[in-house]
N, C-alpha and C positions, 0 to 999 in steps of 0.2 A: 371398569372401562378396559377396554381391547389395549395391550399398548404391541404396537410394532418394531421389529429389528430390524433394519432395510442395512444393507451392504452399500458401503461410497468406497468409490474406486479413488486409486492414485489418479491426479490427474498430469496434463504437461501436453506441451506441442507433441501430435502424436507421429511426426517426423524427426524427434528428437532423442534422444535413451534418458535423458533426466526425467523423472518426476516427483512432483510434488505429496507428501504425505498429508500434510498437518499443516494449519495453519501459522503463519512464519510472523514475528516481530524483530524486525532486525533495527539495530540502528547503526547508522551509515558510517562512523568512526565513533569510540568511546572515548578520544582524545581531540584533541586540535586539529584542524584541516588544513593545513600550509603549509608550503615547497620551502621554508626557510629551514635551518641547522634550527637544532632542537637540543636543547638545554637538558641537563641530567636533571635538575629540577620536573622541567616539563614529562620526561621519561617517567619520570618514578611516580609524578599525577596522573599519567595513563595506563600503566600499569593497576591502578588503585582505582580508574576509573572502568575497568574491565569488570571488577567485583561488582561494583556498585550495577553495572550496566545489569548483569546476572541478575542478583537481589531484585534489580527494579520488575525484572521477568522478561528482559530483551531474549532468545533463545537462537540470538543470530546475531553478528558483530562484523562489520564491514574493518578495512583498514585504507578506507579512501583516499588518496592525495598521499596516504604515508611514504615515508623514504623507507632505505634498507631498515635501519637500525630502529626504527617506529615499531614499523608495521612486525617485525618479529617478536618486539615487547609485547604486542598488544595476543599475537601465537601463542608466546612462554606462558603470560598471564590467564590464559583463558584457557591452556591446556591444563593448567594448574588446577583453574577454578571450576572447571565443567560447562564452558563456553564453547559455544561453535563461530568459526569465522570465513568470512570472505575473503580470501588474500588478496591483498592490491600491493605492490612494491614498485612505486613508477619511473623509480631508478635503473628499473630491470627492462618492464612490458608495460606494453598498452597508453591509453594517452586521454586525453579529456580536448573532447569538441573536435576542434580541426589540425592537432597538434601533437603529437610526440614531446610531451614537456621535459623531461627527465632525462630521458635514453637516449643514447645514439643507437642504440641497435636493439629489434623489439625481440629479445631474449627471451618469451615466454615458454620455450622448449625448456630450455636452463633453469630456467626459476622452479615450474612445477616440480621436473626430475627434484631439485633440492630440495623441497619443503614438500614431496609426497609421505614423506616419514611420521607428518604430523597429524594425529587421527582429529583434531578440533579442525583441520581445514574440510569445509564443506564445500567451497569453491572457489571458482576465481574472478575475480572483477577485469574482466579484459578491457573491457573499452568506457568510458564513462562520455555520453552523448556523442560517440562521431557523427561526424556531419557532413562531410567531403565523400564522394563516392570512393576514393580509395581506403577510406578509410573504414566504411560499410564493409568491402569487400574484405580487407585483412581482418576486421572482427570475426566475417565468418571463417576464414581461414584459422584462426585462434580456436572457434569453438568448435570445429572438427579435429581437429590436433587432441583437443580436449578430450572429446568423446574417444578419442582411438586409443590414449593414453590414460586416461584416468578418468572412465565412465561412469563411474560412480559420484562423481563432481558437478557442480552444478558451472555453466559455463557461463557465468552473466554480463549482462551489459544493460546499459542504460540509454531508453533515447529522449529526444525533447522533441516533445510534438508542439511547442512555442515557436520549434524556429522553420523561419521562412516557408508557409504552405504549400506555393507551389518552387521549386526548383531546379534548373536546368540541369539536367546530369551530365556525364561525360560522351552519352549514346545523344545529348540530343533531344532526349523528351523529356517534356513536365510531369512531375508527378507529385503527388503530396512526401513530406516527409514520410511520415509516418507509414504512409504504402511504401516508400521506395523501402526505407528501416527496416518491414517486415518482410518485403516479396526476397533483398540483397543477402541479411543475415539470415530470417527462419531461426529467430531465439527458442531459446528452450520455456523462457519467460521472458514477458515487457517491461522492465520498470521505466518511470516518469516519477518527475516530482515537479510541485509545484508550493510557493516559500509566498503568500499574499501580503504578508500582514508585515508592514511598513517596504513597500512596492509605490515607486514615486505615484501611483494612479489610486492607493489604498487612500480611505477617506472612514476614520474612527464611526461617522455618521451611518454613513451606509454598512459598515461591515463588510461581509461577504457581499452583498447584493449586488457588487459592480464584476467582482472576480472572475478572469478569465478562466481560473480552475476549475471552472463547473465546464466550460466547455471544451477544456482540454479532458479534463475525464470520460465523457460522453466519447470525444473523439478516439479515444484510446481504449474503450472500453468494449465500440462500434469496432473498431479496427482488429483488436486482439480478438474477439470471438469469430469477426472474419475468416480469422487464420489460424483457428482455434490453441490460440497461445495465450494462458494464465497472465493477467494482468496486476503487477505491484505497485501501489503510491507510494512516494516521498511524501511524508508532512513535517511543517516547520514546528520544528519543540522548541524554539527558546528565539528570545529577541535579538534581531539582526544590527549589531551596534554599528556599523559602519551603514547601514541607511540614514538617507539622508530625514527622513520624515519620525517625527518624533510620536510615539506612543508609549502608552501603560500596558506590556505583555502582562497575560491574566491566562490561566493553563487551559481554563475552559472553551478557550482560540484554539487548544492544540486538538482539546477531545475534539471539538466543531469539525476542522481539520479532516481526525482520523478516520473518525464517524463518516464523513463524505466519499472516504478512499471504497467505504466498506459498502456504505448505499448504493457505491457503484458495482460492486461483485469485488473488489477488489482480494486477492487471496495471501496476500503478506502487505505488511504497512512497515515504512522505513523511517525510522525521526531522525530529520537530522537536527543534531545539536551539537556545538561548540564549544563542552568544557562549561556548558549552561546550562538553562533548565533543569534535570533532575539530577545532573552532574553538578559539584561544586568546583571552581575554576581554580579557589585559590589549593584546595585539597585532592580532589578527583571523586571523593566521597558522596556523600547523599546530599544534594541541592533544596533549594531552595523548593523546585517541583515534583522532589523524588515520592511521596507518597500520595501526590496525586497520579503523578504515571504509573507509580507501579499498581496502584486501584485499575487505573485505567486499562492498561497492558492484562490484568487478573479478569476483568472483565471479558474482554474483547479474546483470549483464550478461554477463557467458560463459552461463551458463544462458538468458537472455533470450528469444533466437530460438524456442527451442523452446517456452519458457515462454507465448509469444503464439499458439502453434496449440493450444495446451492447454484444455480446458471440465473444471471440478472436477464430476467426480458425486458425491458423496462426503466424508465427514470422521469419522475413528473416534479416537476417543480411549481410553485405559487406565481404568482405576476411579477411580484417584487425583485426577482432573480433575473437579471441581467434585461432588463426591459427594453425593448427593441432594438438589442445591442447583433451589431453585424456577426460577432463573431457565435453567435448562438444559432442562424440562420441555417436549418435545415435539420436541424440536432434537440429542435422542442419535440417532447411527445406529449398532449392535450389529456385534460380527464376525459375525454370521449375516447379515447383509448385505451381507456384503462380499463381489465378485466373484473375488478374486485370492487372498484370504486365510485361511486358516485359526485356527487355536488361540487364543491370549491375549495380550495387551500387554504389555511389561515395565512396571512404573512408571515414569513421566512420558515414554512414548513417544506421541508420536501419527501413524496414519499417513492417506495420502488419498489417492483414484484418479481420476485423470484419462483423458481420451479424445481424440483428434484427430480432426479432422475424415473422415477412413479410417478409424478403426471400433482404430485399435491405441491398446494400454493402458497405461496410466504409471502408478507408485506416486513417491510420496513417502514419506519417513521423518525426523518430523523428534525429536531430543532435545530435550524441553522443559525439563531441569536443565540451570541457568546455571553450575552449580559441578561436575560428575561428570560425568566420564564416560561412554558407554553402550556393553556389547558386546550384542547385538543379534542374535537369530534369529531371523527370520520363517519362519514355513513356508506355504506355498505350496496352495493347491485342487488344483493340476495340475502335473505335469511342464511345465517353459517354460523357453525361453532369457531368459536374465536381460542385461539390457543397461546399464551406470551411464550415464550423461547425464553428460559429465567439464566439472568447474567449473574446469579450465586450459586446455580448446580446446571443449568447447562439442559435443566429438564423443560419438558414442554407442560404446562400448567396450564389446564381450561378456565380462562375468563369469565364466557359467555355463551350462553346456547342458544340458538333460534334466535340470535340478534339480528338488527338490521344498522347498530352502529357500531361504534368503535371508540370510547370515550377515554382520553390516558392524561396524564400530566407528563412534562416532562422539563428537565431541568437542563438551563444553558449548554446547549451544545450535545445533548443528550440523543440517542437513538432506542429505538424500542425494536423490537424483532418478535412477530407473529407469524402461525400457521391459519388459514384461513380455510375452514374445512364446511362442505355445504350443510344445511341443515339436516337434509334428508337423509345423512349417513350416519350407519352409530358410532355415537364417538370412540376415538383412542388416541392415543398418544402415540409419538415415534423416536426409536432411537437409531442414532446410525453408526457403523461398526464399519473398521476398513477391512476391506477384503485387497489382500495383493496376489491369489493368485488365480492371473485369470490368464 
Protein backbone atom coordinates (compact mmCIF):
# COMPACT_ATOMS: atom_id res chain seq x y z
CA UNK A 1 0.00 0.00 0.00
CA UNK A 2 1.00 3.70 -1.22
CA UNK A 3 1.67 5.53 2.06
CA UNK A 4 1.94 9.58 1.63
CA UNK A 5 4.05 12.48 3.28
CA UNK A 6 1.83 15.67 2.86
CA UNK A 7 3.56 18.82 4.43
CA UNK A 8 1.03 20.86 7.38
CA UNK A 9 1.74 24.30 7.70
CA UNK A 10 2.05 26.39 11.00
CA UNK A 11 -1.24 27.64 11.26
CA UNK A 12 -2.64 31.38 13.21
CA UNK A 13 -4.51 34.48 12.24
CA UNK A 14 -2.65 35.27 9.18
CA UNK A 15 -2.71 39.10 10.17
CA UNK A 16 -0.94 38.13 13.29
CA UNK A 17 3.20 36.91 13.66
CA UNK A 18 2.19 34.16 16.19
CA UNK A 19 1.66 30.79 14.98
CA UNK A 20 0.62 27.70 15.87
CA UNK A 21 2.90 24.47 15.50
CA UNK A 22 1.55 21.43 17.41
CA UNK A 23 -1.22 20.70 18.97
CA UNK A 24 -1.57 22.45 22.55
CA UNK A 25 -3.02 20.87 26.00
CA UNK A 26 -2.87 23.54 28.35
CA UNK A 27 -4.62 23.82 31.56
CA UNK A 28 -5.76 26.98 32.80
CA UNK A 29 -3.77 27.34 36.43
CA UNK A 30 -1.96 24.07 38.13
CA UNK A 31 -3.01 25.73 41.32
CA UNK A 32 -6.04 27.51 42.96
CA UNK A 33 -7.84 30.37 41.10
CA UNK A 34 -8.49 33.24 43.68
CA UNK A 35 -7.63 36.98 44.25
CA UNK A 36 -7.25 36.01 48.12
CA UNK A 37 -3.48 35.95 50.04
CA UNK A 38 -2.16 32.62 49.45
CA UNK A 39 -0.70 30.72 52.19
CA UNK A 40 2.90 29.13 52.01
CA UNK A 41 1.24 25.86 52.47
CA UNK A 42 -1.00 26.64 49.20
CA UNK A 43 2.50 27.92 47.52
CA UNK A 44 4.49 24.78 47.90
CA UNK A 45 1.03 22.60 46.68
CA UNK A 46 1.31 24.56 43.49
CA UNK A 47 4.48 24.32 43.00
CA UNK A 48 4.15 20.38 43.22
CA UNK A 49 1.06 20.77 41.21
CA UNK A 50 3.17 22.07 38.12
CA UNK A 51 5.02 18.49 38.13
CA UNK A 52 2.24 16.75 38.29
CA UNK A 53 0.46 19.06 35.55
CA UNK A 54 3.77 17.79 33.29
CA UNK A 55 3.58 14.02 34.23
CA UNK A 56 -0.21 14.19 33.40
CA UNK A 57 1.02 15.45 29.62
CA UNK A 58 -0.47 19.19 30.16
CA UNK A 59 2.56 20.86 27.46
CA UNK A 60 1.04 24.24 28.42
CA UNK A 61 0.26 25.82 32.00
CA UNK A 62 -1.66 29.11 32.30
CA UNK A 63 -1.20 31.20 35.82
CA UNK A 64 -4.89 32.64 35.57
CA UNK A 65 -6.32 34.91 38.55
CA UNK A 66 -2.62 34.45 40.04
CA UNK A 67 -1.06 37.37 42.16
CA UNK A 68 2.67 38.31 42.00
CA UNK A 69 4.08 35.71 44.18
CA UNK A 70 1.67 32.77 42.59
CA UNK A 71 2.00 33.09 39.39
CA UNK A 72 6.12 33.26 39.58
CA UNK A 73 6.08 29.93 41.66
CA UNK A 74 4.20 28.35 39.15
CA UNK A 75 7.55 30.18 36.19
CA UNK A 76 10.31 28.82 38.80
CA UNK A 77 8.49 25.30 38.95
CA UNK A 78 8.02 24.81 35.49
CA UNK A 79 11.31 26.24 34.44
CA UNK A 80 12.70 23.73 36.63
CA UNK A 81 10.49 20.98 35.36
CA UNK A 82 10.41 21.56 31.44
CA UNK A 83 6.93 23.18 31.48
CA UNK A 84 5.75 25.98 29.27
CA UNK A 85 3.49 28.84 30.67
CA UNK A 86 1.11 31.52 30.14
CA UNK A 87 1.90 34.43 32.41
CA UNK A 88 -0.95 36.23 33.92
CA UNK A 89 0.01 38.32 37.16
CA UNK A 90 -3.24 40.52 37.68
CA UNK A 91 -1.59 42.52 40.11
CA UNK A 92 0.44 43.90 37.45
CA UNK A 93 -1.87 43.78 33.77
CA UNK A 94 -4.86 42.96 32.27
CA UNK A 95 -8.42 42.13 33.99
CA UNK A 96 -11.23 39.56 33.75
CA UNK A 97 -14.85 40.64 32.01
CA UNK A 98 -15.41 44.26 32.58
CA UNK A 99 -12.93 45.03 35.25
CA UNK A 100 -9.25 45.83 36.11
CA UNK A 101 -9.47 43.64 39.41
CA UNK A 102 -6.14 43.81 40.74
CA UNK A 103 -4.16 46.87 39.29
CA UNK A 104 -4.48 50.20 39.33
CA UNK A 105 -2.48 50.68 36.48
CA UNK A 106 -2.39 48.14 33.54
CA UNK A 107 1.52 47.74 33.49
CA UNK A 108 1.87 45.21 30.88
CA UNK A 109 4.93 47.06 29.33
CA UNK A 110 6.69 46.40 32.91
CA UNK A 111 5.70 43.04 33.42
CA UNK A 112 6.80 41.45 30.16
CA UNK A 113 10.28 43.60 30.09
CA UNK A 114 10.72 41.68 33.74
CA UNK A 115 9.94 38.25 33.07
CA UNK A 116 11.20 38.28 29.23
CA UNK A 117 14.45 36.37 30.89
CA UNK A 118 12.20 33.43 31.39
CA UNK A 119 12.48 30.80 28.38
CA UNK A 120 9.25 28.49 29.92
CA UNK A 121 7.14 31.86 29.29
CA UNK A 122 5.36 31.08 25.95
CA UNK A 123 2.92 34.00 26.45
CA UNK A 124 0.74 36.19 27.94
CA UNK A 125 -2.75 36.07 29.19
CA UNK A 126 -3.73 39.72 28.54
CA UNK A 127 -7.27 39.97 29.01
CA UNK A 128 -9.52 37.12 30.32
CA UNK A 129 -13.34 37.68 28.59
CA UNK A 130 -13.38 41.63 28.20
CA UNK A 131 -16.63 42.65 27.48
CA UNK A 132 -16.88 46.51 27.62
CA UNK A 133 -15.75 48.06 24.43
CA UNK A 134 -12.82 49.66 26.05
CA UNK A 135 -11.77 47.13 27.12
CA UNK A 136 -11.70 45.06 23.54
CA UNK A 137 -9.91 47.95 22.38
CA UNK A 138 -6.83 47.99 25.17
CA UNK A 139 -6.57 44.10 24.63
CA UNK A 140 -5.69 44.93 21.23
CA UNK A 141 -3.49 47.70 22.20
CA UNK A 142 -1.65 44.82 24.63
CA UNK A 143 -1.41 42.36 21.83
CA UNK A 144 0.33 44.89 19.49
CA UNK A 145 2.82 46.02 22.21
CA UNK A 146 3.26 42.24 22.38
CA UNK A 147 4.08 41.47 18.82
CA UNK A 148 6.60 44.76 18.56
CA UNK A 149 8.19 43.48 21.86
CA UNK A 150 8.24 40.03 22.02
CA UNK A 151 7.18 38.35 18.84
CA UNK A 152 7.89 35.26 19.54
CA UNK A 153 4.92 35.10 22.35
CA UNK A 154 1.83 34.14 21.87
CA UNK A 155 -0.57 37.27 22.89
CA UNK A 156 -3.73 35.58 24.33
CA UNK A 157 -6.94 36.27 25.42
CA UNK A 158 -10.14 34.94 26.16
CA UNK A 159 -13.77 35.66 24.98
CA UNK A 160 -17.36 34.55 26.06
CA UNK A 161 -19.52 34.09 23.42
CA UNK A 162 -22.31 33.29 26.41
CA UNK A 163 -22.53 36.98 26.98
CA UNK A 164 -25.24 39.12 25.79
CA UNK A 165 -25.63 38.39 21.82
CA UNK A 166 -26.50 41.30 20.75
CA UNK A 167 -24.72 44.61 22.35
CA UNK A 168 -24.88 48.25 22.20
CA UNK A 169 -21.24 49.57 21.67
CA UNK A 170 -19.91 52.78 22.21
CA UNK A 171 -20.37 53.86 18.20
CA UNK A 172 -24.00 52.96 18.53
CA UNK A 173 -24.44 49.78 16.72
CA UNK A 174 -25.56 46.14 17.62
CA UNK A 175 -23.36 43.70 16.92
CA UNK A 176 -22.94 40.03 18.15
CA UNK A 177 -20.22 39.55 20.91
CA UNK A 178 -18.31 37.49 19.41
CA UNK A 179 -18.09 39.75 15.82
CA UNK A 180 -17.47 42.75 17.76
CA UNK A 181 -14.47 40.40 20.02
CA UNK A 182 -13.05 39.44 16.58
CA UNK A 183 -13.55 42.43 14.04
CA UNK A 184 -12.01 45.00 17.74
CA UNK A 185 -8.99 42.78 18.81
CA UNK A 186 -8.10 40.36 15.39
CA UNK A 187 -6.47 37.69 18.12
CA UNK A 188 -3.81 35.69 17.28
CA UNK A 189 -6.14 32.83 18.63
CA UNK A 190 -10.02 32.41 20.09
CA UNK A 191 -10.28 30.83 23.31
CA UNK A 192 -13.89 30.16 25.02
CA UNK A 193 -14.84 27.89 27.65
CA UNK A 194 -17.69 26.47 28.64
CA UNK A 195 -18.04 24.41 32.63
CA UNK A 196 -21.96 22.51 31.94
CA UNK A 197 -22.05 20.04 34.37
CA UNK A 198 -23.57 21.12 37.63
CA UNK A 199 -24.93 24.73 35.78
CA UNK A 200 -28.30 25.55 37.61
CA UNK A 201 -30.06 24.36 34.08
CA UNK A 202 -27.85 20.94 34.03
CA UNK A 203 -30.20 18.03 34.73
CA UNK A 204 -28.05 14.27 35.55
CA UNK A 205 -31.03 12.93 33.19
CA UNK A 206 -30.57 14.60 30.11
CA UNK A 207 -26.74 15.06 30.27
CA UNK A 208 -25.25 17.04 27.67
CA UNK A 209 -28.52 17.08 25.57
CA UNK A 210 -29.94 20.46 26.95
CA UNK A 211 -26.14 22.20 26.95
CA UNK A 212 -25.83 25.45 25.42
CA UNK A 213 -22.11 24.31 24.76
CA UNK A 214 -22.83 22.78 21.69
CA UNK A 215 -24.07 26.00 20.32
CA UNK A 216 -21.65 28.23 21.73
CA UNK A 217 -19.07 25.96 19.97
CA UNK A 218 -20.68 26.03 16.53
CA UNK A 219 -20.97 29.83 17.21
CA UNK A 220 -17.37 30.11 17.65
CA UNK A 221 -16.13 27.70 15.47
CA UNK A 222 -18.58 29.61 12.55
CA UNK A 223 -16.96 32.82 13.66
CA UNK A 224 -13.18 31.93 13.98
CA UNK A 225 -12.94 30.44 10.51
CA UNK A 226 -14.79 33.64 9.47
CA UNK A 227 -11.82 35.31 10.40
CA UNK A 228 -9.49 32.77 9.89
CA UNK A 229 -8.32 32.64 13.60
CA UNK A 230 -7.47 29.03 15.24
CA UNK A 231 -10.22 28.33 17.77
CA UNK A 232 -9.32 26.85 21.63
CA UNK A 233 -11.98 25.13 24.26
CA UNK A 234 -11.99 25.42 27.90
CA UNK A 235 -13.38 22.08 29.33
CA UNK A 236 -14.47 21.46 32.89
CA UNK A 237 -11.89 18.75 34.56
CA UNK A 238 -13.13 18.46 38.00
CA UNK A 239 -16.33 19.21 40.11
CA UNK A 240 -17.56 22.84 40.72
CA UNK A 241 -18.10 22.56 44.66
CA UNK A 242 -19.68 25.90 45.12
CA UNK A 243 -22.56 24.86 42.60
CA UNK A 244 -25.56 24.93 43.86
CA UNK A 245 -26.83 21.58 42.13
CA UNK A 246 -25.65 18.29 43.48
CA UNK A 247 -23.96 15.50 41.27
CA UNK A 248 -21.56 12.38 41.03
CA UNK A 249 -18.46 14.01 38.79
CA UNK A 250 -17.23 10.72 36.89
CA UNK A 251 -13.96 11.79 34.42
CA UNK A 252 -15.74 10.31 31.40
CA UNK A 253 -17.89 14.00 31.58
CA UNK A 254 -14.49 15.42 31.20
CA UNK A 255 -13.24 13.16 28.06
CA UNK A 256 -17.25 13.90 26.74
CA UNK A 257 -16.27 17.51 27.18
CA UNK A 258 -12.79 17.44 25.45
CA UNK A 259 -13.78 15.25 22.76
CA UNK A 260 -16.54 18.09 21.75
CA UNK A 261 -13.90 20.82 21.91
CA UNK A 262 -12.02 18.50 19.15
CA UNK A 263 -15.34 17.50 16.86
CA UNK A 264 -15.59 20.97 16.54
CA UNK A 265 -11.83 21.61 14.86
CA UNK A 266 -10.84 22.84 17.91
CA UNK A 267 -6.77 23.18 17.96
CA UNK A 268 -5.62 23.34 21.68
CA UNK A 269 -8.07 22.10 24.80
CA UNK A 270 -7.75 24.00 28.18
CA UNK A 271 -8.93 22.05 31.62
CA UNK A 272 -9.79 23.97 34.05
CA UNK A 273 -9.36 22.54 37.30
CA UNK A 274 -8.99 23.68 40.93
CA UNK A 275 -6.40 21.89 42.87
CA UNK A 276 -9.05 18.72 41.72
CA UNK A 277 -9.48 16.27 39.39
CA UNK A 278 -6.08 15.00 38.35
CA UNK A 279 -4.60 17.42 40.85
CA UNK A 280 -4.73 16.30 44.66
CA UNK A 281 -5.91 19.30 46.69
CA UNK A 282 -4.66 18.22 49.89
CA UNK A 283 -0.93 17.52 48.10
CA UNK A 284 -0.74 19.06 44.64
CA UNK A 285 0.28 15.62 43.48
CA UNK A 286 -1.55 12.87 41.36
CA UNK A 287 -5.35 13.07 42.03
CA UNK A 288 -7.90 11.08 42.22
CA UNK A 289 -8.32 11.67 37.87
CA UNK A 290 -4.66 11.82 37.13
CA UNK A 291 -4.43 8.63 35.13
CA UNK A 292 -7.29 8.84 33.48
CA UNK A 293 -6.27 12.48 32.14
CA UNK A 294 -3.13 11.66 31.56
CA UNK A 295 -4.49 8.46 29.11
CA UNK A 296 -6.58 11.03 27.89
CA UNK A 297 -4.18 14.00 27.28
CA UNK A 298 -1.54 10.62 25.63
CA UNK A 299 -4.46 10.07 23.39
CA UNK A 300 -5.62 13.33 22.07
CA UNK A 301 -1.48 14.10 21.38
CA UNK A 302 -1.20 10.71 19.49
CA UNK A 303 -3.99 12.09 17.34
CA UNK A 304 -2.37 15.69 17.33
CA UNK A 305 -0.35 15.73 14.08
CA UNK A 306 -3.00 15.05 12.06
CA UNK A 307 -5.45 16.98 14.08
CA UNK A 308 -3.36 20.22 12.90
CA UNK A 309 -3.63 19.68 9.04
CA UNK A 310 -7.38 19.28 9.69
CA UNK A 311 -10.13 22.44 8.65
CA UNK A 312 -13.77 21.26 10.34
CA UNK A 313 -16.54 21.80 7.38
CA UNK A 314 -19.06 20.60 9.31
CA UNK A 315 -20.86 19.36 12.56
CA UNK A 316 -24.27 17.08 12.66
CA UNK A 317 -25.71 16.11 15.57
CA UNK A 318 -28.63 13.39 16.51
CA UNK A 319 -32.33 14.91 17.48
CA UNK A 320 -31.67 14.32 21.01
CA UNK A 321 -29.29 17.54 21.15
CA UNK A 322 -30.80 20.44 22.09
CA UNK A 323 -34.40 19.79 20.54
CA UNK A 324 -36.03 22.68 19.34
CA UNK A 325 -34.09 24.74 21.64
CA UNK A 326 -33.83 28.81 20.30
CA UNK A 327 -30.40 29.03 20.99
CA UNK A 328 -29.40 26.25 18.30
CA UNK A 329 -31.60 28.25 15.57
CA UNK A 330 -29.64 28.72 12.45
CA UNK A 331 -26.38 26.77 13.61
CA UNK A 332 -28.06 22.95 12.78
CA UNK A 333 -26.48 21.36 9.90
CA UNK A 334 -29.10 18.17 8.61
CA UNK A 335 -27.64 14.61 7.38
CA UNK A 336 -28.73 15.93 3.87
CA UNK A 337 -25.82 17.75 4.20
CA UNK A 338 -23.62 15.69 4.78
CA UNK A 339 -20.91 14.70 2.32
CA UNK A 340 -19.85 11.16 3.42
CA UNK A 341 -22.96 10.32 5.20
CA UNK A 342 -26.16 8.76 4.85
CA UNK A 343 -29.26 7.64 7.16
CA UNK A 344 -29.78 8.82 10.86
CA UNK A 345 -27.96 9.30 14.09
CA UNK A 346 -28.20 7.01 16.93
CA UNK A 347 -29.08 8.99 20.10
CA UNK A 348 -26.41 11.06 21.61
CA UNK A 349 -24.17 10.47 18.60
CA UNK A 350 -22.49 13.35 17.00
CA UNK A 351 -20.50 13.27 13.92
CA UNK A 352 -18.17 15.93 11.98
CA UNK A 353 -16.19 16.18 8.61
CA UNK A 354 -13.13 17.42 8.21
CA UNK A 355 -10.71 18.25 4.93
CA UNK A 356 -6.97 18.62 4.56
CA UNK A 357 -5.33 20.67 2.83
CA UNK A 358 -5.30 17.99 -0.49
CA UNK A 359 -8.81 17.87 -0.82
CA UNK A 360 -9.06 14.11 1.43
CA UNK A 361 -11.78 13.53 3.89
CA UNK A 362 -12.07 12.79 7.64
CA UNK A 363 -15.05 11.84 9.83
CA UNK A 364 -15.13 11.99 13.26
CA UNK A 365 -17.57 10.22 15.72
CA UNK A 366 -17.85 11.18 18.71
CA UNK A 367 -20.37 9.47 21.95
CA UNK A 368 -21.70 12.18 23.73
CA UNK A 369 -23.21 9.68 26.74
CA UNK A 370 -20.85 9.86 29.69
CA UNK A 371 -22.41 6.71 31.14
CA UNK A 372 -23.40 4.07 28.00
CA UNK A 373 -21.91 2.84 25.85
CA UNK A 374 -22.33 3.14 21.97
CA UNK A 375 -22.51 0.33 19.21
CA UNK A 376 -22.53 2.33 16.20
CA UNK A 377 -23.42 1.93 12.29
CA UNK A 378 -22.87 4.55 10.07
CA UNK A 379 -23.67 4.05 6.47
CA UNK A 380 -21.88 5.45 4.08
CA UNK A 381 -22.90 7.86 0.40
CA UNK A 382 -20.45 5.75 -1.46
CA UNK A 383 -18.41 2.78 -1.54
CA UNK A 384 -14.76 4.00 0.22
CA UNK A 385 -11.89 2.67 1.97
CA UNK A 386 -12.27 3.38 5.47
CA UNK A 387 -9.14 4.20 7.40
CA UNK A 388 -9.11 4.76 11.67
CA UNK A 389 -6.55 7.48 12.63
CA UNK A 390 -5.14 4.91 15.67
CA UNK A 391 -4.99 6.87 19.24
CA UNK A 392 -1.80 4.41 20.19
CA UNK A 393 0.67 5.43 17.07
CA UNK A 394 -0.95 8.31 15.56
CA UNK A 395 -0.95 5.93 12.10
CA UNK A 396 -3.74 5.63 9.67
CA UNK A 397 -4.86 1.78 9.74
CA UNK A 398 -7.29 0.43 6.78
CA UNK A 399 -10.49 -0.90 8.31
CA UNK A 400 -12.47 -1.43 5.35
CA UNK A 401 -12.49 -1.64 1.71
CA UNK A 402 -15.36 -1.03 -0.81
CA UNK A 403 -17.53 -0.57 2.28
CA UNK A 404 -20.61 1.15 2.28
CA UNK A 405 -20.82 1.20 6.22
CA UNK A 406 -19.09 2.12 9.04
CA UNK A 407 -19.67 -0.28 12.11
CA UNK A 408 -17.45 0.98 15.68
CA UNK A 409 -18.11 0.68 19.41
CA UNK A 410 -17.44 3.15 21.34
CA UNK A 411 -16.92 3.86 25.01
CA UNK A 412 -18.66 6.68 27.30
CA UNK A 413 -17.63 9.87 25.91
CA UNK A 414 -15.29 8.30 23.44
CA UNK A 415 -14.41 9.88 19.81
CA UNK A 416 -13.12 7.91 16.90
CA UNK A 417 -11.20 9.71 13.95
CA UNK A 418 -11.36 8.37 10.35
CA UNK A 419 -10.09 9.03 6.73
CA UNK A 420 -12.68 8.26 4.39
CA UNK A 421 -11.12 7.58 0.95
CA UNK A 422 -13.31 6.68 -2.29
CA UNK A 423 -13.39 3.18 -3.48
CA UNK A 424 -12.13 3.70 -6.73
CA UNK A 425 -8.71 4.82 -5.63
CA UNK A 426 -5.89 2.63 -4.63
CA UNK A 427 -5.32 2.57 -1.38
CA UNK A 428 -2.50 4.45 0.94
CA UNK A 429 -2.10 5.76 3.89
CA UNK A 430 -0.96 9.34 4.93
CA UNK A 431 1.41 11.01 7.08
CA UNK A 432 1.78 14.62 7.77
CA UNK A 433 5.27 16.48 8.47
CA UNK A 434 5.42 20.30 9.32
CA UNK A 435 6.92 22.18 6.98
CA UNK A 436 7.97 26.03 8.42
CA UNK A 437 9.61 27.28 5.70
CA UNK A 438 7.37 28.70 3.35
Amino acid sequence: MDHKLLARYPIGNPRRLWKQDNFILDVLSPGPMTRFPKSELTRRKTRRAVKTSIDAGFNMMGCLWADSELAMDIVRAAETFGGNVLFQDLYRFGGMGNVNILCETNDYAGAIEDTKMWKCIKGYCLWDEPLLDEHLQETRRMIEYCEKNCPDKLPYTVSNPDYNPLYQWEDNEYAPYIERFLEVIDPAQMSFDYYPIGRPEYCPELQLDNSTMWSDLEIVRRAAERHQVPFWFAYQGHRFHFHEVYYEFRFPMVRAMAYAGILSGAKALECYTEFDGYVDPATGGPGVFFEAQRQLNKEIMTLGNTLMALECLRVIHDDTLLPEHPAMEGLRTSMEESELLGGKLLPRISVSEHQDAYGNKYLMVLNRDYDKEAHVDLILKNPSNIYEVSKEDGEQHLQYDDAQDLPMHLNPGELRLYRIQPAGENPFTIEYYLEKDI
